[in-house]
N, C-alpha and C positions, 0 to 999 in steps of 0.2 A: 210774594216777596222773594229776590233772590237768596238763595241760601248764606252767602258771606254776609249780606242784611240779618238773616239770622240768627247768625252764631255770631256778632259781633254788637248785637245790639238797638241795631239802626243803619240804614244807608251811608254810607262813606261821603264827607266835606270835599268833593272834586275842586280842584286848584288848576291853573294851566299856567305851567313857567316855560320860558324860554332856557334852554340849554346852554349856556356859555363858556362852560367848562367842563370837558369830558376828560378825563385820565383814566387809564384801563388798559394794561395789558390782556392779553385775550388768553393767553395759558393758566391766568389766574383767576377764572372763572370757576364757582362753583366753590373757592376755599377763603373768601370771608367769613366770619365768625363773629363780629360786631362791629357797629357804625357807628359812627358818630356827626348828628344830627346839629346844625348849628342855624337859626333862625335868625336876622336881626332886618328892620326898617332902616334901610338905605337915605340919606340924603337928598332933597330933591337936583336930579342935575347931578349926581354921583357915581350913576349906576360905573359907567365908564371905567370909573378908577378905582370903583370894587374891582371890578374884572380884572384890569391891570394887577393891581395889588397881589389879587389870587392867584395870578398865575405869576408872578416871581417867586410868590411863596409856595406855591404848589411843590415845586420843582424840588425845594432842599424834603419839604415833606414826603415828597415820592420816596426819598434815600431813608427813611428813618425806617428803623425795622420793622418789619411784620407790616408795614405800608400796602396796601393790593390797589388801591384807587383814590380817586377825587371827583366830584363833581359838583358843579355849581350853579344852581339851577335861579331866574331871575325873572321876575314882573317889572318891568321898567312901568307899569301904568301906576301900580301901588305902591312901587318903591321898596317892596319883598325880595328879600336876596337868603336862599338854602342852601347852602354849603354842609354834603354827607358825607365823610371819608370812610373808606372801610378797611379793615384789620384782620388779620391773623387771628389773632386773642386780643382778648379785655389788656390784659397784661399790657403789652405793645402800643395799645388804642393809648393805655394809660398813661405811658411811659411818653408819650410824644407828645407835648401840650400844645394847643393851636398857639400861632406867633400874637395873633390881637392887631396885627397891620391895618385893619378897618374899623376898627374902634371909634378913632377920630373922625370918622363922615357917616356913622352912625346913631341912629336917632334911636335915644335910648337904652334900656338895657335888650340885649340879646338872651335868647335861652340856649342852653345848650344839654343836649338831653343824649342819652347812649343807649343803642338796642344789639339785642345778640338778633343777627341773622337769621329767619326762617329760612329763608330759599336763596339763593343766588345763581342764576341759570343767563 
């Protein structure tokens, strides 16, 4: 077994999403410190106007403090949409609430879940 198979448990759940939102400065690599992880099932015939939406909202998000990135990663065949922002600090992460713009062409509740950073390279 591979080793991360072993210290983690079990083999890792591989997913493949399409990339459709990348933000990232490139100087501010390496000084994330928490993410914020947001999952929710898309509408069918929505994906589109997830994307649109994210990226109007991306943009006031990028200004909000301690902001390093965005990205938004998407399965149009499941209708799976990830949206991970990453932070500075908890603090900053904290202080910036997501706007909820997809809300309405989402099926269901979404989760949303916050991790401190191991690596950012």
């Amino acid at each position: 077994p591979d080793h991360v198979d072993v210290i983690s448990g079990g083999p890792p759940v591989r997913e493949v999403y399409e990339v459709s939102v990348y933000d990232r400065l490139e100087p501010e690599l390496g000084e994330a410190t928490h993410a914020r992880v947001t999952t929710r099932q898309v509408q069918s015939g929505n994906m589109d106007e997830v994307i649109q939406t994210y990226l109007n909202s991306a943009v006031p998000l990028r200004r909000a403090q301690g902001s390093i990135g965005a990205i938004l990663l998407t399965d149009r065949d499941t209708g799976n949409a990830v949206n991970i922002t990453l932070w500075k600090s908890e603090s900053e992460m904290d202080a910036a609430a997501p706007s909820g713009d997809v809300d309405n062409i989402s099926v269901g509740q979404h989760t949303r879940d916050s991790y401190e950073v191991g690596a950012d390279i």
